[in-house]
C-alpha positions as CSV (number, residue, x, y, z in Angstrom):
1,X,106.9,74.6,73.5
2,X,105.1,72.3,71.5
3,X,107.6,70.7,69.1
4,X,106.6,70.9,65.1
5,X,106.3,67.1,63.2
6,X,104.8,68.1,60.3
7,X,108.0,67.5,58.1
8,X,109.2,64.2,59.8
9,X,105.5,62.7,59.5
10,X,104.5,63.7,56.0
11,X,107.6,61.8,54.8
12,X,107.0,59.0,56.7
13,X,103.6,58.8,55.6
14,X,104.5,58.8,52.3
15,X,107.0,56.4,52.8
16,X,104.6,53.9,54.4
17,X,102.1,54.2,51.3
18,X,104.4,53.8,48.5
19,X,104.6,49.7,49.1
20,X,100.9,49.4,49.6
21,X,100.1,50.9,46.2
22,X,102.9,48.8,44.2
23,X,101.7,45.5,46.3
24,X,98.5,46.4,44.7
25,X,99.7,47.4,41.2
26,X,101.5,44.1,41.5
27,X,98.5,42.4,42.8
28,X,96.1,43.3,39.8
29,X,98.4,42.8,36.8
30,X,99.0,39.3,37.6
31,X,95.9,38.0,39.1
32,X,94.3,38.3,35.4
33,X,92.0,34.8,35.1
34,X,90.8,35.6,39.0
35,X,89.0,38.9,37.7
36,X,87.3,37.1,34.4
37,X,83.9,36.1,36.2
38,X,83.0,39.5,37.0
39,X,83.6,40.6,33.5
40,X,80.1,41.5,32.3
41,X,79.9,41.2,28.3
42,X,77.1,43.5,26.7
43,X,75.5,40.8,24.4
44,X,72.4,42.1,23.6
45,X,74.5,45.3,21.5
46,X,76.3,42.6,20.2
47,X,73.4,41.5,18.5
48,X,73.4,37.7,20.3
49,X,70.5,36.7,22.8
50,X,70.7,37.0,26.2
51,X,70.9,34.2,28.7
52,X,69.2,34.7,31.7
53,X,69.2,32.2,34.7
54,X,65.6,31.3,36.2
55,X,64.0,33.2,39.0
56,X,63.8,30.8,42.1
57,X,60.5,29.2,42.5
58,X,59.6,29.7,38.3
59,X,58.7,26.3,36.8
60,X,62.2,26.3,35.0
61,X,64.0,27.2,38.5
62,X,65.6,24.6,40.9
63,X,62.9,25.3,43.2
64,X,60.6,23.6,41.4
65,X,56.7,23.5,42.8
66,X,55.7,20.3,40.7
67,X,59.0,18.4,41.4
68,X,59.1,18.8,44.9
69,X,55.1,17.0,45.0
70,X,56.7,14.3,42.9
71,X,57.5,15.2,39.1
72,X,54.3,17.0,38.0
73,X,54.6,18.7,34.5
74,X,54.1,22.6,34.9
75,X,51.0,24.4,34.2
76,X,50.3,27.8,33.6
77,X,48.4,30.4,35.8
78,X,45.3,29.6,34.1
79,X,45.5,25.9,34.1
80,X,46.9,25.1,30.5
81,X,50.0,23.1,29.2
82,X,53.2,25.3,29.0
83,X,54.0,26.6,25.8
84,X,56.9,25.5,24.2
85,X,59.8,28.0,22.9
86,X,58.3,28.4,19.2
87,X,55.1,29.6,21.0
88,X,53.0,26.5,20.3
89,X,50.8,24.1,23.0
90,X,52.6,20.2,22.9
91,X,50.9,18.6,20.3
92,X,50.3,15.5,22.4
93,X,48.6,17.4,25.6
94,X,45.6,17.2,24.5
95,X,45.3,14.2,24.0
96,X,47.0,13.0,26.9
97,X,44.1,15.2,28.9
98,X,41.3,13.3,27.5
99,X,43.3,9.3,27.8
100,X,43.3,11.1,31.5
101,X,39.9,12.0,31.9
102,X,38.6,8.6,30.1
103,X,40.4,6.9,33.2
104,X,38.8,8.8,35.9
105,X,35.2,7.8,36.8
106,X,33.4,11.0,37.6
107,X,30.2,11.6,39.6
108,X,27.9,13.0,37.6
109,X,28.1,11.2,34.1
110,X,25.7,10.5,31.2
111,X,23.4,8.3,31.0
112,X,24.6,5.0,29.3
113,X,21.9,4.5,26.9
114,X,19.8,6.5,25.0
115,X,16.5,4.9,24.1
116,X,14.3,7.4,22.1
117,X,13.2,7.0,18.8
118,X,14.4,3.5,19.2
119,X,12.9,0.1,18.3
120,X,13.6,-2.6,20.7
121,X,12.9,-6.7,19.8
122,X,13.6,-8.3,23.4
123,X,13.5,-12.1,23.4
124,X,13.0,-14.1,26.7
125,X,12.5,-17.1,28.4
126,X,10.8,-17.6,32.2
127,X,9.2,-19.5,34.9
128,X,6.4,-19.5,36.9
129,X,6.5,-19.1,40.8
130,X,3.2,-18.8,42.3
131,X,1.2,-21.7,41.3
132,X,2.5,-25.2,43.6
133,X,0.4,-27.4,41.5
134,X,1.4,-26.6,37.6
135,X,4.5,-25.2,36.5
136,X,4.7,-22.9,33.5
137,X,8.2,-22.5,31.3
138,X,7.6,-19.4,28.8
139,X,8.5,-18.3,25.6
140,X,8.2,-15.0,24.6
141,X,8.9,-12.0,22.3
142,X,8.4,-8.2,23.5
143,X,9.0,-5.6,20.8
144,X,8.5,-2.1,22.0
145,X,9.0,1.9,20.5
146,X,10.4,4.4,22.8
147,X,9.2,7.7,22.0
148,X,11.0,8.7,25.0
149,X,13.7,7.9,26.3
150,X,11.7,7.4,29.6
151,X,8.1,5.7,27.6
152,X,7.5,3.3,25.2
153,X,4.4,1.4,23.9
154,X,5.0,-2.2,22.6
155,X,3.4,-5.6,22.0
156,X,4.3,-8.8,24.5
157,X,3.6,-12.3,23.7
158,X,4.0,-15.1,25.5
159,X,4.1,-19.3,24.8
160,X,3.7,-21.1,27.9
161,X,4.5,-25.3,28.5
162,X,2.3,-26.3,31.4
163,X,2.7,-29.6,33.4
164,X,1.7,-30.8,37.0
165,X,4.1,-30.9,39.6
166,X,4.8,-33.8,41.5
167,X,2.9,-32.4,44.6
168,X,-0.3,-32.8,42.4
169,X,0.2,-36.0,42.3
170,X,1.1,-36.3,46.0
171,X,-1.9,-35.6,47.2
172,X,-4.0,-37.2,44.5
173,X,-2.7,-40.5,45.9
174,X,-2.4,-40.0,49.4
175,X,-5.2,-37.6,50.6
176,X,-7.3,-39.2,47.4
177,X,-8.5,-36.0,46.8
178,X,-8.8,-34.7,42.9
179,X,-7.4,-31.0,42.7
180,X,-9.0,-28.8,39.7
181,X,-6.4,-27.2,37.5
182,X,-6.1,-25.2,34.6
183,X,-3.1,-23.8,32.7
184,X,-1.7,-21.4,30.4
185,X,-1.0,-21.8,26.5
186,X,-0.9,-18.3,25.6
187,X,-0.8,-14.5,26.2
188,X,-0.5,-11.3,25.0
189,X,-1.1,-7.7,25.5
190,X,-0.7,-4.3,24.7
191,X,1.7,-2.1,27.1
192,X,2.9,1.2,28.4
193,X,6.6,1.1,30.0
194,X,7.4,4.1,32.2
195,X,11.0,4.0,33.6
196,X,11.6,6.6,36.5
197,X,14.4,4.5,37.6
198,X,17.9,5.0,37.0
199,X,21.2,4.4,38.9
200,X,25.0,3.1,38.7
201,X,26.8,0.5,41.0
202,X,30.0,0.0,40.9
203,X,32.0,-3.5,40.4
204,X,34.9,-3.5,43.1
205,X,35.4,-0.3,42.7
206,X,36.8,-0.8,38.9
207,X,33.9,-0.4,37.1
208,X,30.2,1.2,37.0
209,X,27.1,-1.6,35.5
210,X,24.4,1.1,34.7
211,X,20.8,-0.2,35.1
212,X,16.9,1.4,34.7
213,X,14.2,0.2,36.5
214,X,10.5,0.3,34.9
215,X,7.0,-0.1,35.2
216,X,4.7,-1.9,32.8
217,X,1.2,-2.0,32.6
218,X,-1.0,-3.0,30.3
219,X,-4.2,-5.3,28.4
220,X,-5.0,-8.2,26.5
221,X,-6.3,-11.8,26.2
222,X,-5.0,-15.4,27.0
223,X,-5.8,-18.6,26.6
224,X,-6.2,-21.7,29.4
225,X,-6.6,-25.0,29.4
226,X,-8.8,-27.1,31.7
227,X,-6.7,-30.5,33.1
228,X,-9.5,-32.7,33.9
229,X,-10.0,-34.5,36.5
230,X,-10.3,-38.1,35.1
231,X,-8.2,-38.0,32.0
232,X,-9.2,-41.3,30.8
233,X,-12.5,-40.3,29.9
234,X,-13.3,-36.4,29.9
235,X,-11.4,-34.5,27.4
236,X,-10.3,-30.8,28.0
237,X,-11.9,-27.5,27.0
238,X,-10.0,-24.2,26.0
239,X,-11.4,-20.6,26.6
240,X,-10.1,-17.3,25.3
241,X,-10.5,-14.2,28.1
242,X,-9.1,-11.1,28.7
243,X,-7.0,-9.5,31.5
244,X,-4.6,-7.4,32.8
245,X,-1.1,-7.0,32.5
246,X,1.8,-5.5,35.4
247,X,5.5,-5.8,35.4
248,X,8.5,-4.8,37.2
249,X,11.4,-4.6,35.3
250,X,15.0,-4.0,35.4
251,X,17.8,-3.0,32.4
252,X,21.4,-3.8,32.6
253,X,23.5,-1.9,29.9
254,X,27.2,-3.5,29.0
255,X,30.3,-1.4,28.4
256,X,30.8,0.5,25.1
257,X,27.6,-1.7,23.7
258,X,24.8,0.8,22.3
259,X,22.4,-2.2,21.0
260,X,22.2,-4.5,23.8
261,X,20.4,-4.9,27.5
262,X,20.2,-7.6,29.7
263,X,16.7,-7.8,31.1
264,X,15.3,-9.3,34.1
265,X,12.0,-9.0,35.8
266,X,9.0,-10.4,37.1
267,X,5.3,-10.3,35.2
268,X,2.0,-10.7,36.4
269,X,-1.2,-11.9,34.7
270,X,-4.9,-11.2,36.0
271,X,-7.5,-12.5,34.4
272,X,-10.6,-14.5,34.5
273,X,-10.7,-18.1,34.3
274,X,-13.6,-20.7,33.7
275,X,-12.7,-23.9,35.9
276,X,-13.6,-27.6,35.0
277,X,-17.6,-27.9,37.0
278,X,-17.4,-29.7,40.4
279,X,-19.9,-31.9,39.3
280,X,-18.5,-33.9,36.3
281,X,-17.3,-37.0,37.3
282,X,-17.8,-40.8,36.7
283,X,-20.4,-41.2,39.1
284,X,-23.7,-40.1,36.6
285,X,-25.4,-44.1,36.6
286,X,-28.6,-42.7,37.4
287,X,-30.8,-43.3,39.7
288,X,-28.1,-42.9,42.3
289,X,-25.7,-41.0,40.4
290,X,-24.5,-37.6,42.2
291,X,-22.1,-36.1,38.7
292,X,-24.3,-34.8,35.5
293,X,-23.3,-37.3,32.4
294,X,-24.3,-34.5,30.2
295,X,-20.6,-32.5,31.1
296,X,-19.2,-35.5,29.7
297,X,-19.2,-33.5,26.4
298,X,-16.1,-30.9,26.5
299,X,-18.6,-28.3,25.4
300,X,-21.6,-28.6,27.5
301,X,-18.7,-28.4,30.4
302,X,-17.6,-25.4,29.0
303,X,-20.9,-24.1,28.9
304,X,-21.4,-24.8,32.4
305,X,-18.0,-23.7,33.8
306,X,-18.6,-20.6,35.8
307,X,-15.4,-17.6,35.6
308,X,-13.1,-17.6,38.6
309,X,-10.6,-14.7,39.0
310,X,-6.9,-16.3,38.5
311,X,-3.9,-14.9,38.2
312,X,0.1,-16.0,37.1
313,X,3.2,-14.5,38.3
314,X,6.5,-15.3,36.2
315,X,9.6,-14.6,36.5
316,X,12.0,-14.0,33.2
317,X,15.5,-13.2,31.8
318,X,15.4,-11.8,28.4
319,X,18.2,-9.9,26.0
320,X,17.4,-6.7,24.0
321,X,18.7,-5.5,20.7
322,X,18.1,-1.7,20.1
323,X,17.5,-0.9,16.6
324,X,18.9,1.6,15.1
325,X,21.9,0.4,16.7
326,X,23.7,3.9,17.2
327,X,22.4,6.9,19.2
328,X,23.7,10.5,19.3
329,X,23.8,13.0,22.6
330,X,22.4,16.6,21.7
331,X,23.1,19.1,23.5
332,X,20.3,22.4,23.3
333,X,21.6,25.5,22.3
């Protein structure tokens, strides 16, 4: 027969589980500051704002994007500054953006100087290269109009200061041989500049020198002056031609200066020329004499002179001032 516990085991059971609920009833009345930080206080129907901590990975968060790649400020989703708590962009961040973008030097960029509409006086000084046996130091004055940026039409003159070199005179006394020479006082000419040429270089990698390159052609006259053979007793003649003008040119525009170029370039000269005659010389005693005394006169020599085509090739450095001084970028609608 199976024997009946019921009674003993209820009674022990209830015995066993009245210490485990005091221990407890114990436990929580004097563990009170240990159960504050799971007290949760309803301050939003208490009329006070709520503090919420940061999602992980928000901007605010300590897994912040922008610190971690080395202390970037925080940007929006669509690229602006954050707004501040009163719902307002920083007042500075714009104009910390453009002092940023004024630092960078970007690919594709204006160009530095605007030209049409614009007067330009563009003084100068040169040298000549081509001729061995009279050098040339020049003088002169361009003043163009750009009625676009790209063309102008302008007016060049030109002084030149001729001399012989001492090679003339070389070979005057050793070969004995008299060389005929002319040179230059004068020239001037109407033109057309096209510039098709436009680029940037940079200056160790700091800086960018803008600079045009152009093409001018163009007409006009000039002067020359024979340098006789026997000086001591022919004087010179002058004649006024005409000819052609051609130049290669090249701008160089400075920094945060809208009036001002620095030119260089070289400028060629074709024209015809009337040389001293072959046959006036000392020797015109007749009956022997080989030279004609009548080109003994300046303009009987003149008169006899036959054209010759000649040309001059100069090299130059000149400065140009832009007038008005100030230019605008417009942008079409």
């Amino acid at each position: 027969m199976r024997p009946n516990l019921m009674g003993p085991s209820m009674d022990l059971a209830v015995l066993w589980t009245l210490p485990t609920s005091a221990w407890a009833t114990a436990t929580s009345t004097h563990a009170g500051p240990a159960e504050e930080d799971v007290v949760v206080i309803d301050e939003e129907m208490e009329g006070e704002p709520t503090v919420e901590t940061p999602a992980e990975g928000t901007p605010d968060g300590g897994d912040n994007i922008g610190d971690i790649l080395g202390g970037d400020d925080p940007v929006m989703s669509d690229g602006t500054p954050p707004v501040a708590e009163s719902g307002k962009v920083e007042k500075d961040s714009e104009e910390k953006q453009i002092k940023a973008e004024i630092g960078q030097i970007n690919v594709v960029q204006r160009q530095r100087m605007l030209k049409k509409k614009r007067f330009e006086l563009q003084p100068q000084f040169g040298i000549s290269i081509n001729d061995p046996y009279v050098r040339h130091y020049t003088i002169g004055l361009d003043v163009n109009y750009w009625f676009h940026n790209r063309m102008a039409v302008g007016l060049t003159g030109t002084g030149f200061i001729g001399a012989k070199t001492p090679r003339y005179n070389n070979i005057r006394f050793q070969e004995g041989l008299l060389l005929t020479a002319n040179k230059v006082l004068w020239q001037g000419s109407l033109n057309f500049t096209y510039n098709p040429f436009y680029g940037k270089i940079a200056i160790f990698n700091r800086a960018l020198l803008h600079w045009e390159g152009s093409v001018t052609v163009g007409g006009g006259a000039t002067q020359t002056q024979v340098l006789p053979r026997y000086e001591a007793i022919h004087e010179p003649f002058r004649t006024v031609t005409g000819g052609g003008h051609f130049g290669l040119n090249g701008r160089f525009y400075t920094k945060r200066v809208d009036w001002l170029s620095v030119n260089a370039g070289f400028r060629t000269w074709i024209f015809a020329d009337k040389q001293e005659p072959i046959n006036r010389g000392p020797d015109d005693t007749p009956p022997m004499g080989v030279d004609d005394p009548s080109l003994n006169d300046a303009g009987a020599a003149k008169d006899a002179a036959e054209f010759k085509a000649a040309f001059n090739v100069m090299f130059y450095l000149g400065v140009s001032f832009y007038l008005p001084p100030k230019f605008e970028y417009t942008t079409p609608r």
